[in-house]
N, CA and C atoms of all chains as a GROMACS GRO file, in nm:
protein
  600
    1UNK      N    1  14.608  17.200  16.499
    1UNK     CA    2  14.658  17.148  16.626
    1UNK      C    3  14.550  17.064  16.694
    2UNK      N    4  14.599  16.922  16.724
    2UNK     CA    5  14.465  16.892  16.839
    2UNK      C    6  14.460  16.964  16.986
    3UNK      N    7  14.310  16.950  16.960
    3UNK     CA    8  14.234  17.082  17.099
    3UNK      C    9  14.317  16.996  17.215
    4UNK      N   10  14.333  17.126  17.288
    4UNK     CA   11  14.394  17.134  17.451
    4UNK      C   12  14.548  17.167  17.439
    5UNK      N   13  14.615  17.133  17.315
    5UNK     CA   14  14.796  17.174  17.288
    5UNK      C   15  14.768  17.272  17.272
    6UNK      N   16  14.880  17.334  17.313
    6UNK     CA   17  14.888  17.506  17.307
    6UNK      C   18  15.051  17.508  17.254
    7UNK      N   19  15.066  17.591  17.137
    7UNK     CA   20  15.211  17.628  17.113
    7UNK      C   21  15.246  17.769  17.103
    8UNK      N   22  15.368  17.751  17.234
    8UNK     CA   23  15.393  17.884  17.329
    8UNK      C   24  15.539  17.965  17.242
    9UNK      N   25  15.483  18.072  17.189
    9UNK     CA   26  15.580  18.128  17.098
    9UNK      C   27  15.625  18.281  17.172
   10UNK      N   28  15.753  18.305  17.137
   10UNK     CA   29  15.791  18.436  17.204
   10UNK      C   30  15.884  18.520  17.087
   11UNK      N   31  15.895  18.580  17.038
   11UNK     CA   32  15.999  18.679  16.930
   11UNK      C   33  16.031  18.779  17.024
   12UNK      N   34  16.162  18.815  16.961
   12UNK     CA   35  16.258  18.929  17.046
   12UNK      C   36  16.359  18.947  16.979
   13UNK      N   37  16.428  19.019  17.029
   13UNK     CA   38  16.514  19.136  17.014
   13UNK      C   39  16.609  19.145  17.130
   14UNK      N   40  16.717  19.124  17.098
   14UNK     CA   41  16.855  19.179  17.245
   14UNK      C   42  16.896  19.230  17.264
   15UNK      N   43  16.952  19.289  17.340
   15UNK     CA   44  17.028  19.426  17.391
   15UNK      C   45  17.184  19.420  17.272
   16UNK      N   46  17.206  19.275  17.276
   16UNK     CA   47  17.344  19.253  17.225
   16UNK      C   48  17.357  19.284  17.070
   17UNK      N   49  17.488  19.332  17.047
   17UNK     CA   50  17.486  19.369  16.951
   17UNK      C   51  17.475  19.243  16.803
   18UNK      N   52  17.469  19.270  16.701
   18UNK     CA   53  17.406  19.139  16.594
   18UNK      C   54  17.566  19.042  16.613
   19UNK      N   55  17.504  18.936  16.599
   19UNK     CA   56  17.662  18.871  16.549
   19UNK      C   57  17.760  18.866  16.697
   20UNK      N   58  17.704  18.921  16.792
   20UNK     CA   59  17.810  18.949  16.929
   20UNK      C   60  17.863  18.812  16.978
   21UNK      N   61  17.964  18.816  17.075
   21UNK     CA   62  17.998  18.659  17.151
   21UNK      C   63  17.849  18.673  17.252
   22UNK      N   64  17.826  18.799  17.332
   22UNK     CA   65  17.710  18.785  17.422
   22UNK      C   66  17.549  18.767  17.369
   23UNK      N   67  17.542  18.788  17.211
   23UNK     CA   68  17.414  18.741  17.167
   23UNK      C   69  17.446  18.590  17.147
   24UNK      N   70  17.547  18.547  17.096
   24UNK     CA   71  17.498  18.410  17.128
   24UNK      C   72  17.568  18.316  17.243
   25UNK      N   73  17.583  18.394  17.330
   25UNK     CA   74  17.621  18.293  17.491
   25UNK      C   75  17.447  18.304  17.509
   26UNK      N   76  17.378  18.454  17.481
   26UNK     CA   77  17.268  18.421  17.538
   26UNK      C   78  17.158  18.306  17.445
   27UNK      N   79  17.163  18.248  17.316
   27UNK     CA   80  17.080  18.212  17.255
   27UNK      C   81  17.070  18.062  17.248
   28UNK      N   82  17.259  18.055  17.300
   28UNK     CA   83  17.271  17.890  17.376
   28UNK      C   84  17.198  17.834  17.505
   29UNK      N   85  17.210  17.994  17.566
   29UNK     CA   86  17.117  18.000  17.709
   29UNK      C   87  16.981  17.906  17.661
   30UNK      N   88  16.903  18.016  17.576
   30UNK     CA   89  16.780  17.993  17.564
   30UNK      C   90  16.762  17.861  17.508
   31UNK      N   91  16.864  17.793  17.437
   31UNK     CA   92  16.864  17.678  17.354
   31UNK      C   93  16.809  17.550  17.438
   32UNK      N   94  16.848  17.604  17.576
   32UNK     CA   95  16.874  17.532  17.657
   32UNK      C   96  16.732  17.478  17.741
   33UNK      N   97  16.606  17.590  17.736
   33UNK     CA   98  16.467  17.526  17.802
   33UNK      C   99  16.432  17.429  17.719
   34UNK      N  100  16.488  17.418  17.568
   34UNK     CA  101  16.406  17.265  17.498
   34UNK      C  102  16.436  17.183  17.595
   35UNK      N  103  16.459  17.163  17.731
   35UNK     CA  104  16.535  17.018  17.802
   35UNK      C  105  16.429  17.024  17.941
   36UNK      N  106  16.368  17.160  17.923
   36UNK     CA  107  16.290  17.143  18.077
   36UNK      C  108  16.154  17.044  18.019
   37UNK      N  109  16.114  16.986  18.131
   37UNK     CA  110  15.976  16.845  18.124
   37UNK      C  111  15.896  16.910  18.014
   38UNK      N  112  15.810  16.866  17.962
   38UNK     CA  113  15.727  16.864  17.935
   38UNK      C  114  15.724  16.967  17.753
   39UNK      N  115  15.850  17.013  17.725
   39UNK     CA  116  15.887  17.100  17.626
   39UNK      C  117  15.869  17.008  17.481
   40UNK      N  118  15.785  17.027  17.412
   40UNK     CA  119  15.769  16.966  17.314
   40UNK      C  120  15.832  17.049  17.168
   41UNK      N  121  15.838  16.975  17.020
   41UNK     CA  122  15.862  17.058  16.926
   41UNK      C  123  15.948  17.191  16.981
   42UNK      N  124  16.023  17.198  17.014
   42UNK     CA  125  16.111  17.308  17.055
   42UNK      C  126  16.184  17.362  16.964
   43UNK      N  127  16.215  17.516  16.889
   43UNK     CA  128  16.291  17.548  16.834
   43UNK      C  129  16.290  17.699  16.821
   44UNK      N  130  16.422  17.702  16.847
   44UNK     CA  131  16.533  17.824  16.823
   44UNK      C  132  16.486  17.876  16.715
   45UNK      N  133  16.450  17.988  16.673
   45UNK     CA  134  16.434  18.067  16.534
   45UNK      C  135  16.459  18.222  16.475
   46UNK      N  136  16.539  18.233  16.368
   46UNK     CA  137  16.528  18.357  16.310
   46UNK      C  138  16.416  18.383  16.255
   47UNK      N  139  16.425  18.547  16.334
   47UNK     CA  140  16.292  18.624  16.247
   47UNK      C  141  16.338  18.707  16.146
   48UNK      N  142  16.268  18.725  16.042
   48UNK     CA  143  16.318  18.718  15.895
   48UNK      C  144  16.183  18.818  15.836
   49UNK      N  145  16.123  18.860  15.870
   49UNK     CA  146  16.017  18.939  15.801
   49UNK      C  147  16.072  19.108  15.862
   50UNK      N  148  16.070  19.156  15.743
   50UNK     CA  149  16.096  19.304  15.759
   50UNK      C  150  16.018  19.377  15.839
   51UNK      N  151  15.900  19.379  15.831
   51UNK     CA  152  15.781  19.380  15.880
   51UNK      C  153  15.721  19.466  16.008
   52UNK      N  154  15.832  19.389  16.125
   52UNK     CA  155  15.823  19.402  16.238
   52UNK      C  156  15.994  19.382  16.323
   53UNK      N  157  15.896  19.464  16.452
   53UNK     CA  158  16.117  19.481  16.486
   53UNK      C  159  16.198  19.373  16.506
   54UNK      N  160  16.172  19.240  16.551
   54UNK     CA  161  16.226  19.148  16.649
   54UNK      C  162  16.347  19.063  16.506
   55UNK      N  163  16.398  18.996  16.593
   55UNK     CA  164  16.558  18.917  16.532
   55UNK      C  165  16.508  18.784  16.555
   56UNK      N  166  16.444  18.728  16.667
   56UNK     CA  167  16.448  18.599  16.700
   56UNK      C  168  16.314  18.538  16.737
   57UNK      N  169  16.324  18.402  16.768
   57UNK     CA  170  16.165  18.381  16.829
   57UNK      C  171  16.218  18.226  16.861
   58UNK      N  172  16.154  18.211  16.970
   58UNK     CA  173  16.126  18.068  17.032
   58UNK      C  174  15.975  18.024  17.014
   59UNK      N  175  15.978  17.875  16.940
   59UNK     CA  176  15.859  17.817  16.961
   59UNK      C  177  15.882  17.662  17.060
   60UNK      N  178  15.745  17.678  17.126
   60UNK     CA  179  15.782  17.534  17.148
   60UNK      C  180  15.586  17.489  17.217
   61UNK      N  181  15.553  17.357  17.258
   61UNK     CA  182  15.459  17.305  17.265
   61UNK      C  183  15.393  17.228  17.349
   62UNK      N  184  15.319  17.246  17.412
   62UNK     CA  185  15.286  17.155  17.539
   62UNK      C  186  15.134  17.071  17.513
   63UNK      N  187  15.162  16.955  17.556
   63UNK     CA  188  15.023  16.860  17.550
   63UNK      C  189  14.916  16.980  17.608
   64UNK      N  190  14.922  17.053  17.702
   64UNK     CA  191  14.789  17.090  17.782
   64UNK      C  192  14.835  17.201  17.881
   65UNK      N  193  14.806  17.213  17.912
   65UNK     CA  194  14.789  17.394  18.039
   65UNK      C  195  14.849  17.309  18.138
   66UNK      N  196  14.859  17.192  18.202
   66UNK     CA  197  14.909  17.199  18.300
   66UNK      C  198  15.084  17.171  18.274
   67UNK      N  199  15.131  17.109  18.150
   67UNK     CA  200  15.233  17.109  18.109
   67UNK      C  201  15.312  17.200  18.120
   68UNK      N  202  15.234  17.304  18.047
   68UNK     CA  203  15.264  17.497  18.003
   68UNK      C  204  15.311  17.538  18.166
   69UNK      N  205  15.225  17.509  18.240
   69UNK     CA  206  15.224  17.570  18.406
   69UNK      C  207  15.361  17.478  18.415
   70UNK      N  208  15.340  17.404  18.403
   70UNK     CA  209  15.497  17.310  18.520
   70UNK      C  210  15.638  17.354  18.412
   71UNK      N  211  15.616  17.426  18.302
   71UNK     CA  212  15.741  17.486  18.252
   71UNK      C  213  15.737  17.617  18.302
   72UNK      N  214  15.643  17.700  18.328
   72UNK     CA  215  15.642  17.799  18.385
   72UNK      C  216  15.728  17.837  18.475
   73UNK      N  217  15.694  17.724  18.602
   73UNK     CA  218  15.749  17.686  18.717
   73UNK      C  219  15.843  17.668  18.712
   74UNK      N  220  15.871  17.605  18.638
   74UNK     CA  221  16.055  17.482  18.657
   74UNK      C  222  16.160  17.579  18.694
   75UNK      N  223  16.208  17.555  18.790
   75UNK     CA  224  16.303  17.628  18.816
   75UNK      C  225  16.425  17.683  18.733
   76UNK      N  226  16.454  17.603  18.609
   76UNK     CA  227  16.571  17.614  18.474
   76UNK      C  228  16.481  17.738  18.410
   77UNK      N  229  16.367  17.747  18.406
   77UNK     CA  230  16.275  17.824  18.340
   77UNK      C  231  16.286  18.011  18.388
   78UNK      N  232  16.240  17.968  18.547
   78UNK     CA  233  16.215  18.073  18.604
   78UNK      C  234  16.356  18.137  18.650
   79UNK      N  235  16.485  18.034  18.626
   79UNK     CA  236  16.627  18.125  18.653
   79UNK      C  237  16.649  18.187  18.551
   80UNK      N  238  16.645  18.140  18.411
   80UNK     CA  239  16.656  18.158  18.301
   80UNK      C  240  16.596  18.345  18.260
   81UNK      N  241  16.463  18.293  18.306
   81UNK     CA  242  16.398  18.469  18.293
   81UNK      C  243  16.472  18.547  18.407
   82UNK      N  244  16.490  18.525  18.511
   82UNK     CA  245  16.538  18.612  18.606
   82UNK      C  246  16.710  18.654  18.579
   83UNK      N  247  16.772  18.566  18.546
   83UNK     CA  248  16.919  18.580  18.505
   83UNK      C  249  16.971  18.648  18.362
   84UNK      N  250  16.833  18.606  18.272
   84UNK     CA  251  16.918  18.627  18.175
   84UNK      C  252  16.768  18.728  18.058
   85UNK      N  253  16.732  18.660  18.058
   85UNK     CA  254  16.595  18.733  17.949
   85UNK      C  255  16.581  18.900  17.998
   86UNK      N  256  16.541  18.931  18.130
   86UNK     CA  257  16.519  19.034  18.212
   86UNK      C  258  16.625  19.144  18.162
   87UNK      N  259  16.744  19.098  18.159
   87UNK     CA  260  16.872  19.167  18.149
   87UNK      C  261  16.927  19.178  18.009
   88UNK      N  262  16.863  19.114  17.929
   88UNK     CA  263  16.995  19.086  17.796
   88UNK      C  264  16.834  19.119  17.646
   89UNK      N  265  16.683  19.110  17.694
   89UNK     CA  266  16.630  19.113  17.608
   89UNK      C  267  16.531  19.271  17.566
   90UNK      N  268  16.571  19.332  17.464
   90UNK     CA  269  16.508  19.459  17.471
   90UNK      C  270  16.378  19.479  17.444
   91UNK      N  271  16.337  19.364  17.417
   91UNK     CA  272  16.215  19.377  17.302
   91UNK      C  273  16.145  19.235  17.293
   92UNK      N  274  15.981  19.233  17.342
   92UNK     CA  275  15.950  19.098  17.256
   92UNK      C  276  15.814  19.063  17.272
   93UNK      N  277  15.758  19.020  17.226
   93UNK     CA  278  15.620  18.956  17.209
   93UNK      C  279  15.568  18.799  17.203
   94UNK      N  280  15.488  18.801  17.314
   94UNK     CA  281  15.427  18.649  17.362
   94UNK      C  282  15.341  18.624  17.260
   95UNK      N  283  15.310  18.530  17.168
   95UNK     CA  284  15.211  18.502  17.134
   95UNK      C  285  15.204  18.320  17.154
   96UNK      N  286  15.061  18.266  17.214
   96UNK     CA  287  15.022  18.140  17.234
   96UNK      C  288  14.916  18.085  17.156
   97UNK      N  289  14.896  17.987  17.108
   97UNK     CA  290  14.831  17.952  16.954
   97UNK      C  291  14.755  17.801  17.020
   98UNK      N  292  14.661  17.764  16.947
   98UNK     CA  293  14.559  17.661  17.031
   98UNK      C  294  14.461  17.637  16.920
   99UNK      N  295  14.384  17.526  16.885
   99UNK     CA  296  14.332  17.480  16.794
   99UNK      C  297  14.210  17.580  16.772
  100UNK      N  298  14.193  17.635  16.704
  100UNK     CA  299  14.085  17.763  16.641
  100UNK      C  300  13.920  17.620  16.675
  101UNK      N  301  16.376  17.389  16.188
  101UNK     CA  302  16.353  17.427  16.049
  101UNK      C  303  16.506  17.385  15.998
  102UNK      N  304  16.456  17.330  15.866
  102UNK     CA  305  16.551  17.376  15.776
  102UNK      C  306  16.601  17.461  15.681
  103UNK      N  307  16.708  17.448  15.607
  103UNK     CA  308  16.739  17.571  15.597
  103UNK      C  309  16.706  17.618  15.466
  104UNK      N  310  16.694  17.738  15.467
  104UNK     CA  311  16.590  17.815  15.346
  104UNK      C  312  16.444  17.764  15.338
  105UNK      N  313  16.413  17.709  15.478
  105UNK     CA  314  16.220  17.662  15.481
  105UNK      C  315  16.171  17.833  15.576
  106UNK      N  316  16.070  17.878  15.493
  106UNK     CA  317  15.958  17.989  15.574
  106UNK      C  318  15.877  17.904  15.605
  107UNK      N  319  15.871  18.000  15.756
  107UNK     CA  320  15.737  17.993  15.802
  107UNK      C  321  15.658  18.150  15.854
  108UNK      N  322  15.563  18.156  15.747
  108UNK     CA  323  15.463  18.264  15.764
  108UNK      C  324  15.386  18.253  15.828
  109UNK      N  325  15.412  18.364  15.906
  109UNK     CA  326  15.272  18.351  16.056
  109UNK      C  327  15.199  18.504  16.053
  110UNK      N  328  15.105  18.522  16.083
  110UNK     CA  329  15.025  18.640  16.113
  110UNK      C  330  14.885  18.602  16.226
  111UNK      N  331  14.942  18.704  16.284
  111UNK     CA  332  14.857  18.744  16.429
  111UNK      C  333  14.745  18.838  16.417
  112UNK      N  334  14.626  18.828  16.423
  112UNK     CA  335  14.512  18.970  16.404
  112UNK      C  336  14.402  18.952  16.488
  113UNK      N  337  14.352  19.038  16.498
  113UNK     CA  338  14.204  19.046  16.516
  113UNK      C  339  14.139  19.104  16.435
  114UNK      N  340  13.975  19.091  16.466
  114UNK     CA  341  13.915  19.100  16.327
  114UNK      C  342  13.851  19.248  16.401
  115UNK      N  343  13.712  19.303  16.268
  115UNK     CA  344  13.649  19.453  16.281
  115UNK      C  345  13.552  19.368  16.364
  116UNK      N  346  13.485  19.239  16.317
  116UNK     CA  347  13.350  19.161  16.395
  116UNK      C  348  13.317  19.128  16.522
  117UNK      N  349  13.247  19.113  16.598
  117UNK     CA  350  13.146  19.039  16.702
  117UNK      C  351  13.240  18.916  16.737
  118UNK      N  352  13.325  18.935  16.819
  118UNK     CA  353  13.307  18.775  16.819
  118UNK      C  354  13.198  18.666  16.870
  119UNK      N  355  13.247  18.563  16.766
  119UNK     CA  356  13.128  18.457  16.799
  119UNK      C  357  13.005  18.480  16.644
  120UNK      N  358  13.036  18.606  16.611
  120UNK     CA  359  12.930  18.684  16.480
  120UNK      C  360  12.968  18.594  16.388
  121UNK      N  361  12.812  18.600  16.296
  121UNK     CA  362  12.850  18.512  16.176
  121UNK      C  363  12.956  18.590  16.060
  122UNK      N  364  12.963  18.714  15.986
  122UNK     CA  365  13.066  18.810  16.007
  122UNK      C  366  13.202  18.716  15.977
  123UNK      N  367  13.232  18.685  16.176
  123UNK     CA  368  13.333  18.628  16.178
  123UNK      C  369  13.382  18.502  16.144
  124UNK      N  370  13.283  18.438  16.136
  124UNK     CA  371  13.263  18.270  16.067
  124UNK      C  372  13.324  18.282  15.954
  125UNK      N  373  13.244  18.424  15.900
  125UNK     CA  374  13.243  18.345  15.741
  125UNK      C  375  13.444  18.394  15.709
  126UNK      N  376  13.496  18.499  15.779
  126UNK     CA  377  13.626  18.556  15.772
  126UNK      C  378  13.698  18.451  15.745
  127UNK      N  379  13.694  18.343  15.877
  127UNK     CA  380  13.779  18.260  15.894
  127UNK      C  381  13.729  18.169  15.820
  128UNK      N  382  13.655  18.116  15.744
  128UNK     CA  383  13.651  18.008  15.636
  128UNK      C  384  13.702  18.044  15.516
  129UNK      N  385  13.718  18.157  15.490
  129UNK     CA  386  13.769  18.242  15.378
  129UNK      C  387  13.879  18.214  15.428
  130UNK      N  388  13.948  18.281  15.539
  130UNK     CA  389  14.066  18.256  15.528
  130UNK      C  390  14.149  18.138  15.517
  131UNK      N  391  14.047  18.038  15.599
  131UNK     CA  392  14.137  17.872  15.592
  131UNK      C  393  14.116  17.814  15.434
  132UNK      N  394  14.093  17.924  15.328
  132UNK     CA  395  14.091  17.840  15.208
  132UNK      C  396  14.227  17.925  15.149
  133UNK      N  397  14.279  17.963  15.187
  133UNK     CA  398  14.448  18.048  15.185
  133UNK      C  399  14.523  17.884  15.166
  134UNK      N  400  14.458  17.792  15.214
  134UNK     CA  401  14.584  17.653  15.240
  134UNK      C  402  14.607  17.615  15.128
  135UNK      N  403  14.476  17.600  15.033
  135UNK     CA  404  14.467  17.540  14.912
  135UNK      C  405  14.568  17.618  14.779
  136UNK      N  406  14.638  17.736  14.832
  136UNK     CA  407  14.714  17.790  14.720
  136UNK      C  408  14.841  17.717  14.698
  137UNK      N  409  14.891  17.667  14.579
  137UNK     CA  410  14.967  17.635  14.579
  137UNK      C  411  15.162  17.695  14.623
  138UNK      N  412  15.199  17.602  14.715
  138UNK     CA  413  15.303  17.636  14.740
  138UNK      C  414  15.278  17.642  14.874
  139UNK      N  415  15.200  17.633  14.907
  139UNK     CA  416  15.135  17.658  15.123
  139UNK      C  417  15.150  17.480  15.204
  140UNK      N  418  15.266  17.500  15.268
  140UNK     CA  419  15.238  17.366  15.328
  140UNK      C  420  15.221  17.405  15.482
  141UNK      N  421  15.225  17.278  15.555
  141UNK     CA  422  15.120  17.271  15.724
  141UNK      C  423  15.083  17.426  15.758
  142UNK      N  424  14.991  17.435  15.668
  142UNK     CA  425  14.894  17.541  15.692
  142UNK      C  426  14.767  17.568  15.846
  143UNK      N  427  14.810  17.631  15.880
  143UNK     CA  428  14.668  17.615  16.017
  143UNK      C  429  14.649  17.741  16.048
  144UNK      N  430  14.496  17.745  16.100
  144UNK     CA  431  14.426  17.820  16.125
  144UNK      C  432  14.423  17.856  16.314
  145UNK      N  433  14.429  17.964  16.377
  145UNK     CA  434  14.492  17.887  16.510
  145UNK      C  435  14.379  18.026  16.560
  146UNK      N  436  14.380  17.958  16.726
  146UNK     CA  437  14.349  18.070  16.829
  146UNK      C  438  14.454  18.130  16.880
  147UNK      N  439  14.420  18.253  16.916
  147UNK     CA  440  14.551  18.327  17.009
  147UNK      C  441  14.499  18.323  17.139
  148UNK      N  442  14.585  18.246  17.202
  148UNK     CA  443  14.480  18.240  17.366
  148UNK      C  444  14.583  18.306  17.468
  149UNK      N  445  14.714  18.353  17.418
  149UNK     CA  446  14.745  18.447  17.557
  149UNK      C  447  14.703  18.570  17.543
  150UNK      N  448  14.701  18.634  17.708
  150UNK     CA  449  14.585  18.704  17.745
  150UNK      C  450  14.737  18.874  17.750
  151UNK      N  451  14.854  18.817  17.676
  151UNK     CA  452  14.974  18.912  17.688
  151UNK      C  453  14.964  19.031  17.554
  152UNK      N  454  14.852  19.002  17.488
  152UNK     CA  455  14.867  19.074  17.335
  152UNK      C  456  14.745  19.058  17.321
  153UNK      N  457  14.675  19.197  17.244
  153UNK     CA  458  14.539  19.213  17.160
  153UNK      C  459  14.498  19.105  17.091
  154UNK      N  460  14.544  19.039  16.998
  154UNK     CA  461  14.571  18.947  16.895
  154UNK      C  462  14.409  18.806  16.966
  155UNK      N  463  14.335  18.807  16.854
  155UNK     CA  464  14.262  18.677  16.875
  155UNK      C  465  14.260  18.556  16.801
  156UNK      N  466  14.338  18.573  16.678
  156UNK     CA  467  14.349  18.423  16.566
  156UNK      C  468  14.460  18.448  16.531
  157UNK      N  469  14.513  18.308  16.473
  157UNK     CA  470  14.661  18.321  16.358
  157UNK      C  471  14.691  18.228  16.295
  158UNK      N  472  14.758  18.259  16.174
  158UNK     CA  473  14.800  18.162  16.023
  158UNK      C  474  14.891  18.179  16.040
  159UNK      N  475  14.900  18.025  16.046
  159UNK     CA  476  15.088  17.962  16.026
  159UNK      C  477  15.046  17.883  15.917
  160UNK      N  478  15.189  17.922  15.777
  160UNK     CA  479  15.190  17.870  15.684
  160UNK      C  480  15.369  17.807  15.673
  161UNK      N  481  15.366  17.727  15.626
  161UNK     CA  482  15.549  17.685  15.530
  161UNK      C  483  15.568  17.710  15.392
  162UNK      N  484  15.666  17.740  15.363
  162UNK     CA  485  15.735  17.749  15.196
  162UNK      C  486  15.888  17.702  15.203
  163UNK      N  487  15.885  17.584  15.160
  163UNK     CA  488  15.978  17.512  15.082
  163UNK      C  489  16.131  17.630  15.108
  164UNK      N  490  16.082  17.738  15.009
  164UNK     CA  491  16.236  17.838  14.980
  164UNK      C  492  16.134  18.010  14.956
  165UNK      N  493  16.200  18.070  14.905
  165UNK     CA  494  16.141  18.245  14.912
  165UNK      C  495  16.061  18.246  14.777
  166UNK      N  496  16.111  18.174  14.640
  166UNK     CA  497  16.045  18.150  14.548
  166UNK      C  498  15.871  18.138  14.587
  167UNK      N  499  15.893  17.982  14.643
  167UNK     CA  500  15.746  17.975  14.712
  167UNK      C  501  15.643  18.034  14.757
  168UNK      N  502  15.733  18.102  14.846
  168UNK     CA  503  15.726  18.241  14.933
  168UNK      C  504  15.590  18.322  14.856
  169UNK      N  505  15.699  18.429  14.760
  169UNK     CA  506  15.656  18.483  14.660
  169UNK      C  507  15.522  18.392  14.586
  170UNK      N  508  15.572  18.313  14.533
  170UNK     CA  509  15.403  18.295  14.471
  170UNK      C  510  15.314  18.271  14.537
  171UNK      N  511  15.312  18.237  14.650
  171UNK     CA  512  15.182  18.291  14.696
  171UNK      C  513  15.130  18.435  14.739
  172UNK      N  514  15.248  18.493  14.779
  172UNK     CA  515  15.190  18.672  14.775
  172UNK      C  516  15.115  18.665  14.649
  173UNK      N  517  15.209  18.623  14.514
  173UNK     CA  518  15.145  18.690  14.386
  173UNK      C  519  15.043  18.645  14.320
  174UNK      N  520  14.987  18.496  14.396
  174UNK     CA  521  14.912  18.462  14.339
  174UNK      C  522  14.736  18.510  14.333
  175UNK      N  523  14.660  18.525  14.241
  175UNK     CA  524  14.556  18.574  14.261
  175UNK      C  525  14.433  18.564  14.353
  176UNK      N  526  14.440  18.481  14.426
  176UNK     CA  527  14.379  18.408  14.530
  176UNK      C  528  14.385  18.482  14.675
  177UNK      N  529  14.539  18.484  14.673
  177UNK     CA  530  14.576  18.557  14.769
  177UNK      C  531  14.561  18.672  14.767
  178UNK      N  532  14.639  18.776  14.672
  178UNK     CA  533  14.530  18.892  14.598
  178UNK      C  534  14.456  18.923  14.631
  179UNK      N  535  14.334  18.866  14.585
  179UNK     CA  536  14.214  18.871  14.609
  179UNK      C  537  14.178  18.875  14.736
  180UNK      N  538  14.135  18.796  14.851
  180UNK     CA  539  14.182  18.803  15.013
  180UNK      C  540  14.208  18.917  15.043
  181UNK      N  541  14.348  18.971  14.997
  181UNK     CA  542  14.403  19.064  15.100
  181UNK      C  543  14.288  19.253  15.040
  182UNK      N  544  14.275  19.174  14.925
  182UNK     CA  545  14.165  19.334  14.921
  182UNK      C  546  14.016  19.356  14.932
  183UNK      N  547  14.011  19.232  14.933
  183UNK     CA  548  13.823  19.259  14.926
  183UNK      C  549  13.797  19.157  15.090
  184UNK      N  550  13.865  19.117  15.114
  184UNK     CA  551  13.869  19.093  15.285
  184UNK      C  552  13.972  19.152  15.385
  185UNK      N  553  14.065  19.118  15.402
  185UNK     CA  554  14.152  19.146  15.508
  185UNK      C  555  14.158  19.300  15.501
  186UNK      N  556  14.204  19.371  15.404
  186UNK     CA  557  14.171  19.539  15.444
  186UNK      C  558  14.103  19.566  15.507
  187UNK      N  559  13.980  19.538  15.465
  187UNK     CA  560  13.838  19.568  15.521
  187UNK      C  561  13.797  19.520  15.650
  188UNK      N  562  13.833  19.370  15.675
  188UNK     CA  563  13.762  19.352  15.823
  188UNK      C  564  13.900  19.296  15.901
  189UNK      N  565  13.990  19.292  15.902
  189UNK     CA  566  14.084  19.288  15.988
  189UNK      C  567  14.130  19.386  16.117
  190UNK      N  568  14.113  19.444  16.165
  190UNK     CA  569  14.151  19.560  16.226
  190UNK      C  570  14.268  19.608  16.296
  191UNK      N  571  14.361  19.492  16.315
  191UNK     CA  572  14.467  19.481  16.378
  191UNK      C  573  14.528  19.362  16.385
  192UNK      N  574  14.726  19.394  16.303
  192UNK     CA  575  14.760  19.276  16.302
  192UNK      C  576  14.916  19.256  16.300
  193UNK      N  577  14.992  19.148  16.324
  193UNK     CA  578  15.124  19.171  16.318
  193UNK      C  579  15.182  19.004  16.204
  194UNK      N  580  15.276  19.044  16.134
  194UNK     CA  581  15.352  18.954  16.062
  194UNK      C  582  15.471  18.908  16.118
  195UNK      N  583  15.515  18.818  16.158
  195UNK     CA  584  15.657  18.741  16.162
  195UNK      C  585  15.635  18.615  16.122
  196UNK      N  586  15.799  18.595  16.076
  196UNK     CA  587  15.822  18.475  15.948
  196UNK      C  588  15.953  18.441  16.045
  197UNK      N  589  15.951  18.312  16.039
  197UNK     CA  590  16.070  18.220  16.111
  197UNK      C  591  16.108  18.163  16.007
  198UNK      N  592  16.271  18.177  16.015
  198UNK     CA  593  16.358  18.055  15.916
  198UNK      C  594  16.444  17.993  16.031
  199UNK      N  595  16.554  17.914  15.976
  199UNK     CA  596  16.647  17.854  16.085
  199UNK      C  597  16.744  17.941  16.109
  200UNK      N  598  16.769  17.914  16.267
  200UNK     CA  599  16.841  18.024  16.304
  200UNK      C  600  17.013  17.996  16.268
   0.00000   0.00000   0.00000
């Protein structure tokens, strides 16, 4: 990665059951921050390793920290967690990645 | 992603010092993991959120699961996972993204 991009990854797990209409009203939800400013490389993903508990994972990429901050912010962002992640996600892990 | 493409990722921290030479030499060992055949946009990454233990991570691609597989089986890799990563890894998590 060139230094200062950071790519902001999250895996999870939903309350909803596999295959449900409400797991994927919610995954259209989520489909949906690739559109807030500054969202780079954005993508929806199955998790696929036995490994560990989670079903899903969002990646996506920002030029720089202040990018990352103004998605933070964005209001599509911060309804998004308050409406829907909070309520519908059982399980999940942040991990953020940056040029070693 | 497309479809039937892996992407192998692993999250760890190491037994070493950070900043220790130790840890230098870990991660040059490990960024020669790229050169196995079947490993594409291979990178070596920092973990910089402050939400998880986790201080480095390898993101690798494979084509299809075939791929996959030969690099578990290949001797290179092998090799790595027993006379390094057992030993000085101390903590770590695996998830693999395909298309959702």
């Amino acid at each position: 990665m060139i230094a200062g991009r950071i790519r902001h990854t999250v895996t999870f797990t939903l309350a909803h059951p596999e295959g449900s209409a409400p797991e994927r009203d919610f995954l259209e939800a989520a489909g949906q921050l690739g559109a807030i400013p500054g969202v780079e490389a954005f993508e929806l993903l199955a998790q696929v390793s036995p490994k560990n508990p989670y079903r899903f994972g969002l990646s996506m990429e920002f030029a720089d920290q202040a990018a990352y901050d103004g998605y933070n912010e964005h209001p599509d962002h911060v309804h998004f967690v308050q409406r829907r992640w909070l309520a519908e996600v059982s399980n999940f892990l942040e991990l953020d990645y940056a040029a070693q």
